[in-house]
N, C-alpha and C positions, 0 to 999 in steps of 0.2 A: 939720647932722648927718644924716646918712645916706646924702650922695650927695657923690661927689667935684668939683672944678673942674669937671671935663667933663661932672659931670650924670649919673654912672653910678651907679648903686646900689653901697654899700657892704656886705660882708658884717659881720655881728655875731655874738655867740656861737650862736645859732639859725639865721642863714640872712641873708638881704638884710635890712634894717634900713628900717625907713619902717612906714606906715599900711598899703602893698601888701602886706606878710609876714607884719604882727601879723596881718592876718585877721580874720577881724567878730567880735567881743567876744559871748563867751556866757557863761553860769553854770551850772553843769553842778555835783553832788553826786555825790561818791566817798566809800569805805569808806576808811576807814584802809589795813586791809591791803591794797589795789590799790597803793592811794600807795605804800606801804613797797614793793611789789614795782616800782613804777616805779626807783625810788632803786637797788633791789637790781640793774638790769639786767635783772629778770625779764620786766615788762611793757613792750613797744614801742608796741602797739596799743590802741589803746580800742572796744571791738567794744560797741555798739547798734542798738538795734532799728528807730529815725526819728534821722535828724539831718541837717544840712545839705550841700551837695552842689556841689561843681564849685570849694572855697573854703578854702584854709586861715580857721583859728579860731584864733581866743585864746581860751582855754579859760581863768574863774574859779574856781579850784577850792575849792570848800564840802565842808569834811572831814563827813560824816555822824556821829551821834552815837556811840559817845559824847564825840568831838571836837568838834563843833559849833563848828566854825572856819572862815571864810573865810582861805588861808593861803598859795595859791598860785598862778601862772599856769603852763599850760602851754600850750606852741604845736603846734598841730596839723596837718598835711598836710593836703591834700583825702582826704575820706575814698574810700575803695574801695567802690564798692557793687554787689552779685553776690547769687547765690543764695545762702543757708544753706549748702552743702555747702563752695563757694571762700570763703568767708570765714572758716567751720571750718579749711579747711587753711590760710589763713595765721595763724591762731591755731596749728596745730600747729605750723607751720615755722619761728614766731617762738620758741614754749617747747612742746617736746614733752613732750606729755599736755594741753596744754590745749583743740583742739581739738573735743574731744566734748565738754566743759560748755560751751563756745562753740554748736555745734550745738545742744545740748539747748535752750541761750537762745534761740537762732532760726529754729532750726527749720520752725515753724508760718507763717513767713514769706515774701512770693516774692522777697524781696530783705534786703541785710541791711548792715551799715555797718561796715567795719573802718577804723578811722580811724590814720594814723602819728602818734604822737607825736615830738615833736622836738626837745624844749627842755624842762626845769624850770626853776622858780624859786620856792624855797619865801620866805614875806615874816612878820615876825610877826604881820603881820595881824589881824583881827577877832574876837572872838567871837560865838556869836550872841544875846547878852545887849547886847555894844558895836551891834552894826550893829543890831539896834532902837533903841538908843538916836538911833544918829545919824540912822536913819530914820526913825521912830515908827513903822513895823511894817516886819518881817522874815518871810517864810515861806522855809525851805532850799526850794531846788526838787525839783521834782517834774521829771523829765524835765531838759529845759533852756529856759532864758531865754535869749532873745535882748535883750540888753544895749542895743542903740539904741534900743527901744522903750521903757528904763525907766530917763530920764537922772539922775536923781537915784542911783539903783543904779549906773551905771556910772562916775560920777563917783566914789562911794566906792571902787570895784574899781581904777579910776584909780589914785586916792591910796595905795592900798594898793602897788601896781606901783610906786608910786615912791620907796616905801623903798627901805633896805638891806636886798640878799635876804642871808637867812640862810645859804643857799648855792641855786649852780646848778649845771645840768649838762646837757651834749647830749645825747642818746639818739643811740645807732648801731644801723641796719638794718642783719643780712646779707644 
């Protein structure tokens, strides 16, 4: 699965298909209303303040309260990293008006992270009532987890990926 006879990469719904395109496994917490604005077409980009650099991500997505769901992966581009001002405008050029609460978030900053999103896949996944269970402790992250460091977590993140998603969908950059 994911390379043809001749050994060539296969494309899949997100992009080439293997361990090289998922991208290094993190856990990262979002608001509902982001999410919903992914889904809507609204949100392309994930703009933060530190994140990782030169790599696409699989991004775990930990729905923030009052959802308190682990619920879905997204696949991420290497992220864009620049001053506060070009990161602002590809926040506006993606959804105009967003730009300046983009800025106003990093401003303060000498560099800044606009990451492409690429791929959804919502899963019924976890709550976070379930994943203490399965783990004896659970904290939503703060920032993001980097997932190889914590294999008992990413084994459940795993498992979760390998349901049935509830639905997917590509994301398109202009």
């Amino acid at each position: 699965m994911g390379r043809d006879g001749a050994g060539a990469l296969q494309q899949d719904l997100f992009g080439i298909s293997g361990e090289a395109v998922a991208g290094e496994p993190v856990l990262m917490a979002l608001h509902a209303e982001y999410y919903e604005q992914i889904w809507q077409g609204l949100k392309t980009h994930e703009f933060r303040r530190r994140f990782l650099e030169d790599r696409p991500v699989r991004w775990f997505v930990y729905l923030n309260a009052p959802v308190s769901r682990l619920a879905a992966v997204i696949d991420l581009g290497p992220a864009v990293v620049d001053v506060p001002g070009q990161v602002a405008a590809i926040a506006e050029r993606a959804r105009v008006g967003n730009g300046a609460s983009v800025l106003e978030y990093v401003q303060d900053l000498e560099r800044a992270y606009a990451i492409p999103i690429l791929g959804v896949a919502e899963y019924p996944g976890r709550s976070v009532d379930e994943l203490r269970v399965e783990l004896g402790v659970f904290h939503p992250p703060q920032g993001y987890v980097r997932l190889r460091g914590h294999p008992q977590l990413l084994a459940v993140c795993e498992k979760i990926a390998m349901e049935n998603p509830l639905r997917t969908m590509s994301v398109h950059h202009r």
